[in-house]
N, C-alpha and C positions, 0 to 999 in steps of 0.2 A: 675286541671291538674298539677301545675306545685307545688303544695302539695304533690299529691301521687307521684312524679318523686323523689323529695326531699326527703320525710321518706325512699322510696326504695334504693335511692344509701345512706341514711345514715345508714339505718341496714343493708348494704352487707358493708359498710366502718367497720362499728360496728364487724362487722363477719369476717374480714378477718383481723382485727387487734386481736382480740381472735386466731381467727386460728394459725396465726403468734406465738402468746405468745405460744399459748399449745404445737407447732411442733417443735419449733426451735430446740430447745435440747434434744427430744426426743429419748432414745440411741435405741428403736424396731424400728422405725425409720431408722434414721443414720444406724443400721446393715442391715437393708433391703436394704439401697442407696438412700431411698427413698428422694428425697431434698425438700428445699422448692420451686422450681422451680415448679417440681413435683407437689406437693398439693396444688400452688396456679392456674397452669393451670387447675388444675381438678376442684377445686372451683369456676373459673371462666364459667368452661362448666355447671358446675352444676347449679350456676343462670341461667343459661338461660335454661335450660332444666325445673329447678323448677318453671321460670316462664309461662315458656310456657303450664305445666301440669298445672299450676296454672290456666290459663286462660282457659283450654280445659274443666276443671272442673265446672269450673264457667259456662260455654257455657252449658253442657249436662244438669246440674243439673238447668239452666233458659233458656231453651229455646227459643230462636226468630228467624225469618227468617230475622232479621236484620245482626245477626249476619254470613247469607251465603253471607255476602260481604266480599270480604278478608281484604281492610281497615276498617271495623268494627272491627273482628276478632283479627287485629294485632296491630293495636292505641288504645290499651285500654287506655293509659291515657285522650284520650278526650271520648271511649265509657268504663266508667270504670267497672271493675270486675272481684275480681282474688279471689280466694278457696286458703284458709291457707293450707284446709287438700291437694288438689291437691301438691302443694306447696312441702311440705312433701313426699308425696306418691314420686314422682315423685324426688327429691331428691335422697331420700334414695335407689329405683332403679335402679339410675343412678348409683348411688357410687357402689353399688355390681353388677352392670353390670360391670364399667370400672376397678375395683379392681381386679376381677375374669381375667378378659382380657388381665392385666397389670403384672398381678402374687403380687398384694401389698395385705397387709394387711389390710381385709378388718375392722375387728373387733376392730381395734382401729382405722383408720380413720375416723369411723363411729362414735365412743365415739368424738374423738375430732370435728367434724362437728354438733354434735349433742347440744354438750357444747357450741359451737358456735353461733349456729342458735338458740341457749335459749339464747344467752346474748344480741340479738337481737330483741327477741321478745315482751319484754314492751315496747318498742319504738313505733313498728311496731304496737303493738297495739290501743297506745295513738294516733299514727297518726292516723288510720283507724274511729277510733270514731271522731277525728275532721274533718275526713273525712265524715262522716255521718251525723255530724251536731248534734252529741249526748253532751251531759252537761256530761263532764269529771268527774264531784262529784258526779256523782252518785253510789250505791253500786254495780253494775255491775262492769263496767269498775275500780274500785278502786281494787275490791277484785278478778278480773281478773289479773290484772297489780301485783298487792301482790301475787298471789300463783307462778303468773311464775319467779317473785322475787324472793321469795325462793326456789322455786325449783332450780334455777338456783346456788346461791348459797350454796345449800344442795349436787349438784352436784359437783362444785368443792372445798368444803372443808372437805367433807366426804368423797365422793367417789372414788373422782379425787384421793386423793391419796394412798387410797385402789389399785386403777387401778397402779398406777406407782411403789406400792413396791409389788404386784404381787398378793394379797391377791384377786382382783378383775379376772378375765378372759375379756380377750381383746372383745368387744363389749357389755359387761355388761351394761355400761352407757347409751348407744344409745340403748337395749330393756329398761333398766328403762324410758327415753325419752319416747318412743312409747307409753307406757303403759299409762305413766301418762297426755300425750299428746291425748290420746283418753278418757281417762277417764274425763280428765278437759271439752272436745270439746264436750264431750255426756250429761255431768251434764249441763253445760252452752244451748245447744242447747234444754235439756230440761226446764229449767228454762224461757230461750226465746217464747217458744210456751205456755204456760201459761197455760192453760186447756184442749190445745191439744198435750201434751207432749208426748205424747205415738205415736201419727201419723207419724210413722219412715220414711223417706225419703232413697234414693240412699248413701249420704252420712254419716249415722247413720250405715247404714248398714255394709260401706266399716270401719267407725271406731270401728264397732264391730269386725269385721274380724282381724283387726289390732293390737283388746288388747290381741282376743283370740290369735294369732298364737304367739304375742309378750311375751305373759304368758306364752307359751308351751315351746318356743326356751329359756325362762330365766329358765323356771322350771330345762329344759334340762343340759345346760350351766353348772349354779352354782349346779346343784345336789340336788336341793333344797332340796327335796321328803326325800331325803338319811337323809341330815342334820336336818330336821325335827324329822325324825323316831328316830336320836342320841339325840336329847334334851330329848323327850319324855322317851327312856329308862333310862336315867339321870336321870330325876325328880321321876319315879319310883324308 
C-alpha cells in the first residue's frame, strides 16, 4: 500500500515539475493569459479524474462484486488496481473537455501534458513491477522502461522544438504520444499473452480506436498525404 501511494505522488511530483519547466515561458501561452496558476489547477483536477478513470477501468475490465462496495471501489491502495490505458483515456478527455469550456489552447497543452506524463512514466513503471513482485532484469520491464526512455527524449529534443519555432502544429506531439502509446500497449499486451495473443480483450479494442482516430487527426493536422505526394513527385 504505502509503495503504490509512494510511486503515485512521486510520478505527479515528476509531472508537475516537467509541466512547470515546459509552461513557464511559453509566449502561446503567456498571449492566451493562460498562467501557471491556470495549468497547475487543471493538472491537479486532471490526476484525479485520471485516477479515478484509471480505477473505473480496472473495475469493468476485472470484474467482482467485491468491488460494489464503495470502500473497495475507492481505497484502491489497500484493494489495488488502476488501468494505465484508463489513466490516459480519461486524462486526455478531460483536457479537451476543460480547454474547449475554458476557451485555452487545447493542442499545446495537450503536447505539454503529454511530454509530461512520458517523463513520468519509467518510474511509474518500475514501481508497478515491484509492485507485482516481478524481477526488474528481466527483458520485459528493461526494454519497456528503454523505449519510453527514448521516446520521451525523442520528444523533447526533436520535436519539442519543432513545436516551439512553428515547424510543428500545436498538438502534434500529444497524437505522436497516442499513437506510440498504443502501439507500445498493443505490442507489449501481445507479447504478455503468449500463444493467446490474438484473444483481443475491451481494452485492445479501445487501444485500437486510439491509434486509428490518432493516425487520422495527425494525418489531417500536418497534411501528411499532401507532403507525401511532394517527396514522391521530387524523386521522379
Amino acid at each position: 500500500m504505502h509503495l503504490l501511494i509512494l510511486v503515485i505522488l512521486l510520478c505527479f511530483f515528476i509531472f508537475l515539475f516537467a509541466l512547470f519547466v515546459l509552461t513557464r515561458d511559453d509566449f502561446v501561452l503567456i498571449r492566451k493569459d493562460v498562467t501557471l496558476d491556470v495549468v497547475f489547477n487543471i493538472s491537479f483536477v486532471a490526476f484525479a479524474v485520471s485516477l479515478t478513470s484509471s480505477r473505473i477501468l480496472y473495475v469493468i475490465l476485472n470484474p467482482s462484486s467485491d468491488f460494489l462496495n464503495p470502500l473497495v471501489f475507492l481505497l484502491f491502495p489497500y484493494f489495488p488496481g488502476l488501468s494505465l490505458l484508463g489513466a490516459v483515456a480519461g486524462g486526455v478527455l478531460f483536457l479537451v473537455i476543460i480547454c474547449k469550456q475554458l476557451k485555452l489552447p487545447i493542442g499545446r497543452l495537450i503536447d505539454y501534458f503529454s511530454i509530461s506524463f512520458l517523463s513520468s512514466l519509467p518510474i511509474g513503471i518500475i514501481g508497478y513491477f515491484l509492485l507485482e513482485g516481478e524481477n526488474l532484469f528481466k527483458m520485459g520491464p528493461i526494454i519497456l522502461v528503454l523505449v519510453y526512455t527514448v521516446l520521451f527524449f525523442i520528444l523533447i529534443k526533436i520535436l519539442l522544438p519543432r513545436l516551439l519555432s512553428g515547424r510543428l502544429k500545436d498538438g502534434t506531439i500529444g497524437l505522436i504520444f497516442l499513437i506510440c502509446f498504443s502501439l507500445i500497449s498493443l505490442i507489449s499486451g501481445f507479447m504478455a499473452r503468449g500463444k493467446n495473443m490474438f484473444n483481443l480483450g475491451l481494452e485492445d479494442l479501445i487501444l485500437v480506436i486510439t491509434l486509428y482516430a490518432s493516425l487520422v487527426f495527425l494525418f489531417r493536422q500536418e497534411k501528411l498525404l499532401t507532403k507525401i505526394k511532394k517527396l514522391k513527385l521530387k524523386r521522379n
